[in-house]
C-alpha positions in Angstrom: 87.8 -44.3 45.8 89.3 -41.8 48.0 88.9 -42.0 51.5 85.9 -39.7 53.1 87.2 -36.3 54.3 86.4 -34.5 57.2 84.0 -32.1 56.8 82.4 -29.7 59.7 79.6 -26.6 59.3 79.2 -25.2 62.8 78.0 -22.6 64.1 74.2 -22.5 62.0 75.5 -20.2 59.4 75.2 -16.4 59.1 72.3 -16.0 56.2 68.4 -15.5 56.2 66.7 -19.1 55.4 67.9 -22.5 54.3 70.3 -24.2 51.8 72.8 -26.8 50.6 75.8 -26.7 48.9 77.3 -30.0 47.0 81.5 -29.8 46.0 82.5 -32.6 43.3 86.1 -33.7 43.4 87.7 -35.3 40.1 90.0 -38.2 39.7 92.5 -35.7 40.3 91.3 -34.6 43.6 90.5 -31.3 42.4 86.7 -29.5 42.4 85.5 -30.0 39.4 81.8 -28.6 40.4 80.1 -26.7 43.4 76.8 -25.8 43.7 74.6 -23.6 46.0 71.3 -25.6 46.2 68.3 -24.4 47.7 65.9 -27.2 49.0 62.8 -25.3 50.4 59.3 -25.3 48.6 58.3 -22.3 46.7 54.7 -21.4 47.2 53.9 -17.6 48.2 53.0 -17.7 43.9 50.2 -20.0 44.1 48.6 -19.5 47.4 48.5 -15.6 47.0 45.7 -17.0 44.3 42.8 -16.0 45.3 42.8 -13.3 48.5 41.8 -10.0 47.4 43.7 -7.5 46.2 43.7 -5.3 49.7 45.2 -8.3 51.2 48.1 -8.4 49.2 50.3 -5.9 50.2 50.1 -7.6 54.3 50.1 -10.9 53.6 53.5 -10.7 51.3 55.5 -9.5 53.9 55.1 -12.9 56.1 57.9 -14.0 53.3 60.6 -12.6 55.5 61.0 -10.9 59.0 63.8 -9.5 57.8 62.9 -7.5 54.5 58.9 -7.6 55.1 58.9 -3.7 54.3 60.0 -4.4 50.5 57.3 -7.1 49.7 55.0 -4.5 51.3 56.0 -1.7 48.7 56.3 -3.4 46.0 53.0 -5.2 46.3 51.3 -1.9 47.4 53.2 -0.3 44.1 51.8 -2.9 42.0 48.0 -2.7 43.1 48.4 1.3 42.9 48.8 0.7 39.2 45.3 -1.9 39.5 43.5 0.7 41.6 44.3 3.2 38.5 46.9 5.3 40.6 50.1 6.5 38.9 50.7 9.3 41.1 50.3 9.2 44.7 49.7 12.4 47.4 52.7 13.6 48.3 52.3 12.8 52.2 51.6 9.3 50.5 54.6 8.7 48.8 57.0 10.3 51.0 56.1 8.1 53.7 56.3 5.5 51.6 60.1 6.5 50.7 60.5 7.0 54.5 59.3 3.7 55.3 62.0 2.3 52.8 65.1 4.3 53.7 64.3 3.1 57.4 64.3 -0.7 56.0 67.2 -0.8 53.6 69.6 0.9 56.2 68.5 -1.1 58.9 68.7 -4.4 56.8 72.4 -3.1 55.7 73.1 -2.9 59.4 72.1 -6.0 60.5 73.8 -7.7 58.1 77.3 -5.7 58.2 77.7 -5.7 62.1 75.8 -8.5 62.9 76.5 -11.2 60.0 79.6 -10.3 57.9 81.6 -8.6 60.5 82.7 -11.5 62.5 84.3 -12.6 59.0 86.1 -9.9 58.2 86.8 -8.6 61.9 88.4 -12.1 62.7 89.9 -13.8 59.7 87.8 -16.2 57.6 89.3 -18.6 59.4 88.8 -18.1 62.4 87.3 -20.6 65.3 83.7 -21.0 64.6 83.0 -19.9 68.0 85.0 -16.4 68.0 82.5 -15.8 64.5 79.6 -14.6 66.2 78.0 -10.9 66.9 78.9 -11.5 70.7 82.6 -11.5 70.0 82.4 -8.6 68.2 80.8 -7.0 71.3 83.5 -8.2 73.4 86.3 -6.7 71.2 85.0 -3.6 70.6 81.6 -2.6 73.2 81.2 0.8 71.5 81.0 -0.6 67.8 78.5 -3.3 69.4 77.0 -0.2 71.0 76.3 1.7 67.8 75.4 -1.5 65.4 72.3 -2.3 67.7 71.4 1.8 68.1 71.4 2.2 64.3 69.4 -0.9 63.5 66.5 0.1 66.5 66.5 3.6 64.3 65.7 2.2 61.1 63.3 -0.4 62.5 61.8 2.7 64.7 61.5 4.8 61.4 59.3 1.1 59.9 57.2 1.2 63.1 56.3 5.0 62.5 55.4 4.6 58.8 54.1 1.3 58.7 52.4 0.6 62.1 54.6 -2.1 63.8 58.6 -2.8 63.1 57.8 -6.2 61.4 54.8 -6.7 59.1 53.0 -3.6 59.2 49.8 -2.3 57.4 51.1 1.6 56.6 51.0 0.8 52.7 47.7 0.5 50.8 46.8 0.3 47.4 46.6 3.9 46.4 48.5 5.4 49.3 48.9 5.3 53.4 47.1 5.1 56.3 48.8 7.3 58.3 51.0 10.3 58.5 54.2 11.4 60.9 53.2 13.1 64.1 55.0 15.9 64.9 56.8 14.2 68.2 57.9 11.9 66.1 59.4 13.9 64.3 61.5 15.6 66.5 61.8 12.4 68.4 64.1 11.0 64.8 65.6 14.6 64.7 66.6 14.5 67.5 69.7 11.3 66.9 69.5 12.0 62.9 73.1 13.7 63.0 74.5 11.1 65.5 73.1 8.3 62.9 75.0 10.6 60.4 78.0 10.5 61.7 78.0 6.9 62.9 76.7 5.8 59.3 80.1 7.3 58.1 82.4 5.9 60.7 80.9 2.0 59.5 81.1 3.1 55.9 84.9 4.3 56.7 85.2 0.9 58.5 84.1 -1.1 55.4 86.0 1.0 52.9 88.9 0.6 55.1 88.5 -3.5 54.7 88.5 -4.0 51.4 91.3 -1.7 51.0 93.9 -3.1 53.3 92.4 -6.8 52.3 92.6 -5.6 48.4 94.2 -8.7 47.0 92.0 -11.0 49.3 89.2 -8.8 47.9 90.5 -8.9 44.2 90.8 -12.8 43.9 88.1 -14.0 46.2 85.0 -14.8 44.4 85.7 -11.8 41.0 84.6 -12.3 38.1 82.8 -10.3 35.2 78.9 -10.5 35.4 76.1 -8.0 34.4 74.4 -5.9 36.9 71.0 -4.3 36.6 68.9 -2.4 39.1 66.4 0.6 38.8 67.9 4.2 38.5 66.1 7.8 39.0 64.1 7.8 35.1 65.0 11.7 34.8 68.7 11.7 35.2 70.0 8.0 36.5 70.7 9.1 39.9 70.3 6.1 42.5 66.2 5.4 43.5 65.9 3.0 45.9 62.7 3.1 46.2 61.4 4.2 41.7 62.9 4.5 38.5 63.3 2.2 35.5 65.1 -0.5 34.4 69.3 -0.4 33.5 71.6 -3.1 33.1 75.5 -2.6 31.9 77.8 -5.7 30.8 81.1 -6.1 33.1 82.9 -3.1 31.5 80.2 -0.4 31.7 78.5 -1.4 28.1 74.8 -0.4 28.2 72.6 -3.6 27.6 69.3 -2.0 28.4 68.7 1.4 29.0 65.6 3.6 31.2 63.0 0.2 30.6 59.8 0.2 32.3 59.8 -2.1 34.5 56.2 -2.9 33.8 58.3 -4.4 31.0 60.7 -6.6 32.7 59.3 -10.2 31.0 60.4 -8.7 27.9 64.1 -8.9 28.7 64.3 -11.4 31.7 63.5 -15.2 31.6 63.5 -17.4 34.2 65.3 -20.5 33.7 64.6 -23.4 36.0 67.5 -26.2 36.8 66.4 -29.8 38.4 69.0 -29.2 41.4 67.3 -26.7 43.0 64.1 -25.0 43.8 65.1 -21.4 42.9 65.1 -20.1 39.3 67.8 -18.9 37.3 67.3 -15.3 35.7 68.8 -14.5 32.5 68.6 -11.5 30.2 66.7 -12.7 27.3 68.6 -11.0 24.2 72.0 -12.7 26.0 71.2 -16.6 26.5 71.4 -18.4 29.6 75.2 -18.6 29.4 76.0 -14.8 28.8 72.9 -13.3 29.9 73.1 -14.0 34.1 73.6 -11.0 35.9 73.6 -9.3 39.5 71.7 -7.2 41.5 72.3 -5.5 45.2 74.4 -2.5 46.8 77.7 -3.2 44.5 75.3 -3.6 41.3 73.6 -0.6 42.4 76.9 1.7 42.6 77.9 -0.1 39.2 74.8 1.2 37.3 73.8 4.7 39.0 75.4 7.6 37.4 75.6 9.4 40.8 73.6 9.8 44.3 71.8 12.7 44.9 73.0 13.4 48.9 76.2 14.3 49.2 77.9 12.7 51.4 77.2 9.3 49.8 78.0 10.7 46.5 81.7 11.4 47.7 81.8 7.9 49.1 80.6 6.3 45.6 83.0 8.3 43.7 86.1 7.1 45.7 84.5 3.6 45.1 85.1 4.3 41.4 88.6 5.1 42.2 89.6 1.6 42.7 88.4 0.5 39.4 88.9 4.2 37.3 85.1 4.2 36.9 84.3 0.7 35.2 82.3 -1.5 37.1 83.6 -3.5 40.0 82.7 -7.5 39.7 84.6 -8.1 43.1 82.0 -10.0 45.6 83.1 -8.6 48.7 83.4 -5.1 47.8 79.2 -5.4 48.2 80.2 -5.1 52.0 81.6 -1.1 51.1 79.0 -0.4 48.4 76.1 -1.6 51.5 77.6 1.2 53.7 77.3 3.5 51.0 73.7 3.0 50.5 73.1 3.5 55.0 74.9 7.0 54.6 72.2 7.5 51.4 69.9 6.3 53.5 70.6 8.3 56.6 71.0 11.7 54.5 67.4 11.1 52.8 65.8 10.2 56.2 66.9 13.6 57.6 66.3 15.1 54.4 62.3 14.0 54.1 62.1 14.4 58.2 62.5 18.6 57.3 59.3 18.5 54.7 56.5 19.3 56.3 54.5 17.2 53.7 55.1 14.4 56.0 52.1 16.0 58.4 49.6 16.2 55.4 46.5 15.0 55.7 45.7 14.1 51.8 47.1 10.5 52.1 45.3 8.2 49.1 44.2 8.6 45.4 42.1 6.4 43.5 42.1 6.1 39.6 40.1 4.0 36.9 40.6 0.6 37.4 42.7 -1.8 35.6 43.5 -5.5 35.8 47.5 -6.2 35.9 50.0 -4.2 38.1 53.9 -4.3 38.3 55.6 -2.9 41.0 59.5 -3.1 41.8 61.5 -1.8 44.0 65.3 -1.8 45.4 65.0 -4.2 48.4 68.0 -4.2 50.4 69.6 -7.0 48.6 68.5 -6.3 45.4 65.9 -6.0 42.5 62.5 -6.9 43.8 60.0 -7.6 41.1 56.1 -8.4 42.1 54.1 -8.6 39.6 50.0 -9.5 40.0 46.3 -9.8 37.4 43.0 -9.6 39.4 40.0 -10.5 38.2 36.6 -8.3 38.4 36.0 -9.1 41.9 39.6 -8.0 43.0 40.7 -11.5 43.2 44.0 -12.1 42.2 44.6 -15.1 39.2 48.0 -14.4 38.6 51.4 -13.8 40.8 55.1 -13.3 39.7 57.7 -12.8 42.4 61.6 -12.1 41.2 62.9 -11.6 44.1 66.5 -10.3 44.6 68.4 -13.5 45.6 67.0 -15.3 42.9 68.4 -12.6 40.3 71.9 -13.8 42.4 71.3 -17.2 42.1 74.0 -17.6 39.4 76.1 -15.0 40.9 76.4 -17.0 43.6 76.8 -20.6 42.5 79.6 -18.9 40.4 81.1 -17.5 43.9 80.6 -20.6 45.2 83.1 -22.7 42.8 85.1 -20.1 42.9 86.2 -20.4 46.2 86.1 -23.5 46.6 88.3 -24.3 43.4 90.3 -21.9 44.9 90.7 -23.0 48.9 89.3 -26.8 48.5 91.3 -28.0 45.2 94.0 -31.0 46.1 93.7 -30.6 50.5 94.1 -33.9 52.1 92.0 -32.5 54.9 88.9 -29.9 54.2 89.0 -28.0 57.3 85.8 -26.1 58.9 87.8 -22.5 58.5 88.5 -23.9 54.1 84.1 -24.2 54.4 83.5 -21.0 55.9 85.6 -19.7 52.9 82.6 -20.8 50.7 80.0 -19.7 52.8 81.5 -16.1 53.0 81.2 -16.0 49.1 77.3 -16.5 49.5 77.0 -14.2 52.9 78.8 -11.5 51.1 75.4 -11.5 48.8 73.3 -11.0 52.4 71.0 -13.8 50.9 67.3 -14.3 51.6 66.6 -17.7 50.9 63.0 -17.8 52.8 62.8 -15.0 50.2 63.4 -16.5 47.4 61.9 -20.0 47.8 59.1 -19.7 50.7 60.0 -22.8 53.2 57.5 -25.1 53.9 59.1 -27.2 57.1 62.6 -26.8 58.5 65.4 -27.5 56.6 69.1 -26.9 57.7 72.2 -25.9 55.0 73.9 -29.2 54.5 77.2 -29.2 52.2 77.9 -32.6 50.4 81.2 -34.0 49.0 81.4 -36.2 46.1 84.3 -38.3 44.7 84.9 -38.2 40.9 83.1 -41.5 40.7 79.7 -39.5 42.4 80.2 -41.7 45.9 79.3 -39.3 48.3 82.5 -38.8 50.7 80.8 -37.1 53.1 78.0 -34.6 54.7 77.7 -32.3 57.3 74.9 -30.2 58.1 73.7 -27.1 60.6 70.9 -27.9 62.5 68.0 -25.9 61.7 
């Protein structure tokens, strides 16, 4: 048996929640497996059972601090459809979209600067301790500067529409509780064409990465999947926030087209694997081995047939470019297609902070009551499906959560073995810079893993090597 390497995971890593990842050498001393596990308990499902139906929409959020604003929509989109409510108010909805704009580009944010940069400012490689926000900071004050400005402007935008930056209440079945004062208003208008302008430079900054790093980017964790997400119903533009169902094969083939996504369990399963708590999503008509796909910003630019604000639109189309229009399976060029969707983000903010609907006062319907709702939504880092049945006391009896990471799960265990095949295969020593390679695969997917499998406890990521006989080598984990 070979003799145990030396394997070390430090600083905690760079992604929302807990995991493990296990790398199986052969005789030969090359990988022959790798796996992302995730080891937390998955539970928001069961004990959502229950609490009534107004209670939903708050009580989803406390899966994530991060992305509480997308369980709060989609939730509040699903019990619109129980409360008998296909068309909200105007003021209603355009908060709503508002609301969203101001989470997804301050998610983006947070993850670029604050997460991914230190990878990809420094070198993959780099000492664990120069990988950190901080550094960034020290290197370059004014990009620190702007990264914590633009993320306290989208949370600011949350805290206007939904009451408070984390976890609010603005969302209710049927509608909103509240509408944009005028000060605040002005208050957004008054930085919206800095934020502009700034969104641009990252976005140039990103673009600029993964063209200068373009064989890195070409080799490092590519391969041909599926994609899906929602697109605008009327002409497939990009609809973060409504819109139905697409999904194209690796070279731009259509496998489902403009599906209501009140439909989705017709064309997704959800396979389950004894290694890990979070399912495995497959299109249906495809099989398990054929049918994985992903979701997110790059999936998003893959499947939209254009963006309705300009400036992003220009930005999407010279992402084509690098692949003459087919889709691009290249993991890290999500970091470029993220920054894309902050300059949409940042054009529709300044484009809804202009309609004076935002000030009306008509701000809920109601409808004929009905007892299943689907609502879904384009969470930051992909596809978020919530799906509920209530009984006639508006008790809920039934909850279905797809949330984005889990539509990545195979992605990622795929980007996984990839890179480590790739940077692990036949070294005498496995060095902490050769394991950051493998977590940069998964961080390049901004997982939420709290998200995905609802942690009961503390748990940290641990990574595992096994010899070819299954004798474990050796461990090494991040403290929680």
């Amino acid at each position: 048996m070979a003799e145990p390497r030396l394997i070390e995971i430090s600083p905690v890593t760079r992604v929302e929640g807990h995991g493990k990842v296990t790398i199986h050498l052969d005789a030969n001393n090359q990988v022959d497996e790798a796996r992302l596990h995730i080891v937390e308990f998955r539970g928001f499902e069961r004990f959502i059972r229950g609490r009534l139906l107004w209670e939903v929409p708050v009580i989803v959020q406390r899966l994530c601090g991060i992305c509480p604003v997308s369980h709060h929509l989609a939730a509040a989109k699903a019990m619109d459809v129980i409360c008998g409510v296909d068309d909200l108010p105007p003021t209603a909805e355009k908060m709503r979209r508002l609301m969203h704009y101001g989470q997804v580009m301050q998610s983006h944010v947070l993850h670029f600067f604050h997460l991914a940069a230190p990878d990809l400012l420094f070198g993959f490689g780099a000492p664990a301790e120069k990988r950190n926000i901080f550094e960034v900071i020290k290197e370059n004050p004014e990009l620190g500067r702007r990264a914590i400005a633009m993320r306290k402007f989208g949370q600011d935008i949350i805290e206007a529409t939904a009451g408070k930056k984390i976890h609010g209440t603005g969302a209710i079945p049927g509608g909103i509780n509240r509408n944009l004062p005028v000060p605040a208003r002005d208050a957004f208008l008054a930085v919206i064409d800095e934020m502009c302008l700034w969104a641009q430079d990252a976005l140039a900054l990103a673009r600029r990465y993964t063209q200068e790093h373009d064989h890195l980017v070409a080799e490092f964790a590519s391969f041909p999947s599926n994609h899906m997400s929602l697109v605008r119903d009327s002409d497939g533009a990009l609809d973060l926030y409504h819109g139905k169902l697409r999904a194209l094969n690796a070279v731009g083939g259509t496998i489902f087209e403009k599906l209501d996504y009140a439909r989705y369990h017709e064309v997704l399963v959800e396979d389950v694997r004894p290694w890990s708590y979070m399912k495995f999503p497959f299109i249906k008509e495809l099989g398990p081995e054929k049918g994985w796909y992903r979701v997110g910003p790059l999936a998003r630019m893959n499947t939209v047939s254009f963006i309705d604000t300009p400036l992003a639109n220009a930005a999407l189309a010279e992402l084509k470019q690098e692949t003459s229009g087919a889709p691009n399976n290249s993991t890290l060029v999500n970091h470029w297609a993220r920054m894309i969707e902050v300059l949409h983000c940042v054009e529709k903010i300044r484009e809804l902070l202009h309609d004076p609907d935002l000030q009306g006062t008509d701000l809920r319907a109601t409808g004929q009551r009905r007892e299943e709702g689907t609502g879904v939504i384009e969470a930051p880092r992909g596809n978020l499906i919530h799906h509920y049945k209530v009984d006639e006391n508006d008790t809920v009896t039934y909850c279905n959560l797809i949330v984005s990471t889990t539509h990545n799960n195979e992605g990622m265990n795929r980007a996984v073995k990839d890179v480590a095949v790739k940077h692990l295969s036949g070294q005498e020593r496995i060095t902490e810079g050769m394991l950051n390679h493998v977590e940069v695969a998964i961080r390049a997917y901004d997982p939420c893993l709290s998200c995905a499998t609802h942690a009961l406890g503390q748990m940290p990521l641990q990574i595992e090597l096994f010899d070819a006989d299954g004798g474990l080598l050796d461990s090494r984990q991040r403290s929680a």
